[in-house]
C-alpha positions in Angstrom: 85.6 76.2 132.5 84.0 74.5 129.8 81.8 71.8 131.9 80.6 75.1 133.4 80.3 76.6 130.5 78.2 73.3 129.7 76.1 74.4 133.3 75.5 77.8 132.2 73.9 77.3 128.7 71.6 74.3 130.3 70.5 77.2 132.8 69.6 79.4 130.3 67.5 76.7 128.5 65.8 75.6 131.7 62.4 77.3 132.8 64.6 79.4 135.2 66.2 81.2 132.1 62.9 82.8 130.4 63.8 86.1 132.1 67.3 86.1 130.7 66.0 84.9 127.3 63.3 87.5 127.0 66.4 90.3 127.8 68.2 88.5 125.3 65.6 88.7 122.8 65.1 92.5 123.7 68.8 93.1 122.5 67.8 91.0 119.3 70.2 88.6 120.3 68.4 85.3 118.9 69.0 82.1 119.9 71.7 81.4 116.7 73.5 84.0 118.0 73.1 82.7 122.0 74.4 79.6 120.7 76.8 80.8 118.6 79.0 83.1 121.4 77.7 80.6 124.3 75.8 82.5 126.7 74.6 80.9 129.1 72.9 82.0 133.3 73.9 81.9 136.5 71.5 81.1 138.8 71.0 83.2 141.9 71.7 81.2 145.2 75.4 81.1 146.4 76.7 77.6 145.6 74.9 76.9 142.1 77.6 76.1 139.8 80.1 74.6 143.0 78.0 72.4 144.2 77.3 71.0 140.6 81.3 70.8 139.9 81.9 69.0 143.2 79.1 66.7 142.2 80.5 66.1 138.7 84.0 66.4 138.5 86.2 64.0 141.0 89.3 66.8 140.6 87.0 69.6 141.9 85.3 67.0 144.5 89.1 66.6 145.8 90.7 70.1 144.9 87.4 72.2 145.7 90.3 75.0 145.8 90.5 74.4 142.2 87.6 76.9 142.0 88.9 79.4 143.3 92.2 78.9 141.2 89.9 79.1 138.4 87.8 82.4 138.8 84.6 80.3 139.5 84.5 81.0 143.2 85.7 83.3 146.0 86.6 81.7 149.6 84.0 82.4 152.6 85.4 85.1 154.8 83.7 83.5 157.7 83.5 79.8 158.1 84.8 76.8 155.3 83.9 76.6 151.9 83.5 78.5 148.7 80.6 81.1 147.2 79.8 81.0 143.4 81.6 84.2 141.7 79.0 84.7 139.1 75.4 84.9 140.4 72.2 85.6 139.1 74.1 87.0 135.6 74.3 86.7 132.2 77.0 84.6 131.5 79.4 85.3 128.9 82.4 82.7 127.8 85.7 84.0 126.7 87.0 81.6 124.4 90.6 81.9 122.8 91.7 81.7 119.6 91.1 77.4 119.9 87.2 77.5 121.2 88.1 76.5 124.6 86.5 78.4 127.0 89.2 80.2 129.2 87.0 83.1 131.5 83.5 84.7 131.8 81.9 87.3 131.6 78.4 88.5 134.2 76.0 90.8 133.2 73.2 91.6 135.5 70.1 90.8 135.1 68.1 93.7 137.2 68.9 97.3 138.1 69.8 96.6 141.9 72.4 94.0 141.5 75.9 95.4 141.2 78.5 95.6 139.8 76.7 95.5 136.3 79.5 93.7 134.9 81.5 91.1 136.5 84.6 89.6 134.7 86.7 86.1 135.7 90.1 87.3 137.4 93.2 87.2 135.5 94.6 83.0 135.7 96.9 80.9 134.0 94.7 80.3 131.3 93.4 84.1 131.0 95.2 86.9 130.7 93.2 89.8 129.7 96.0 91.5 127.7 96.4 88.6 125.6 93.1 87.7 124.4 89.9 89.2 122.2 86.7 88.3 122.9 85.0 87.0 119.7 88.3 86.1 118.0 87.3 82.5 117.9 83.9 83.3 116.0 85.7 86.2 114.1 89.0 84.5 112.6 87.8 82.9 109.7 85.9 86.4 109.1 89.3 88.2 109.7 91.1 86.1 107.9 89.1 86.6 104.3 88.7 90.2 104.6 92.0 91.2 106.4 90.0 93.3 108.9 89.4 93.4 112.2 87.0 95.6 113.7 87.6 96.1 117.7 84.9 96.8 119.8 84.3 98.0 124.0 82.1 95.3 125.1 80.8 92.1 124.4 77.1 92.9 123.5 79.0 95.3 120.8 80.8 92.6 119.2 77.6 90.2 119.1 75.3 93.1 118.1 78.3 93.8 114.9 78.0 90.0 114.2 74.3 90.6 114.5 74.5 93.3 111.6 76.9 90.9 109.3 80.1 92.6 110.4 81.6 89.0 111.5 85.1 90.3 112.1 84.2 92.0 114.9 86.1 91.5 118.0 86.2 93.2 121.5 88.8 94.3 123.9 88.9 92.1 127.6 91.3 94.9 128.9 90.5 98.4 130.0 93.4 99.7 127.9 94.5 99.3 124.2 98.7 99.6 123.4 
């Protein structure tokens, strides 16, 4: 997660990000604050990010089923091989409580593509239930004013950090208890 983490930023850098930057900077979402929650871009094309983790990482080379395992790709329903889960999106990291980066978060870029949000699957290392996006970024905030403000979505919680409220966090379920 976090060397594609690593992937998705450099993307969102590179000339193939201006798009997503200019949406970004429609949101007033600056480039402290991109930094500062990680976004980053998928790419569209099919095999982006798995081809680069083969490449890179000797366990994914040998394990490409690793992937998978991880929420970064889904099998091919016809034929060998994986397809890149996240395409041509906004990507948002899910970091817990530690800064390590543990799912993701899509957003679409244009009107046609669907679903406009596209979340990593439940793994070992995320359980929606268990974790608040923004916590990381929020904690020291939370813990010197002994609030927590909980938000729907993740633009919600950058746009609150945005406007100063830094103890903002945000829900990765559907449903509060």
């Amino acid at each position: 997660n976090q060397e594609s983490n690593q992937w998705f930023q450099a993307q969102l850098r590179s000339m193939a990000g201006e798009a997503a930057r200019s949406y970004l900077t429609e949101r007033r979402i600056g480039s402290e604050l991109t930094a500062q929650f990680g976004l980053g871009l998928a790419l569209p094309g099919w095999e982006n990010l798995s081809q680069y983790l083969i490449s890179q990482l000797d366990f994914v080379r040998q394990h490409p089923d690793s992937l998978v395992t991880a929420g970064l790709a889904n099998p091919r329903t016809e034929g060998q091989g994986y397809y890149d889960r996240f395409r041509n999106r906004l990507i948002v990291p899910i970091y817990d409580e530690q800064g390590k980066v543990v799912a993701f978060g899509g957003r679409v870029l244009s009107a046609e593509d669907k679903p406009k949000y596209l979340n990593s699957p439940e793994t070992a290392v995320y359980i929606k239930s268990k974790v608040l996006y923004g916590l990381y970024q929020a904690k020291e905030s939370i813990r010197q004013t002994h609030t927590a403000i909980v938000m729907e979505g993740y633009f919600d919680v950058i746009a609150a950090h945005w406007a100063g409220m830094t103890q903002a966090v945000g829900s990765c379920g559907t449903a509060l208890t």
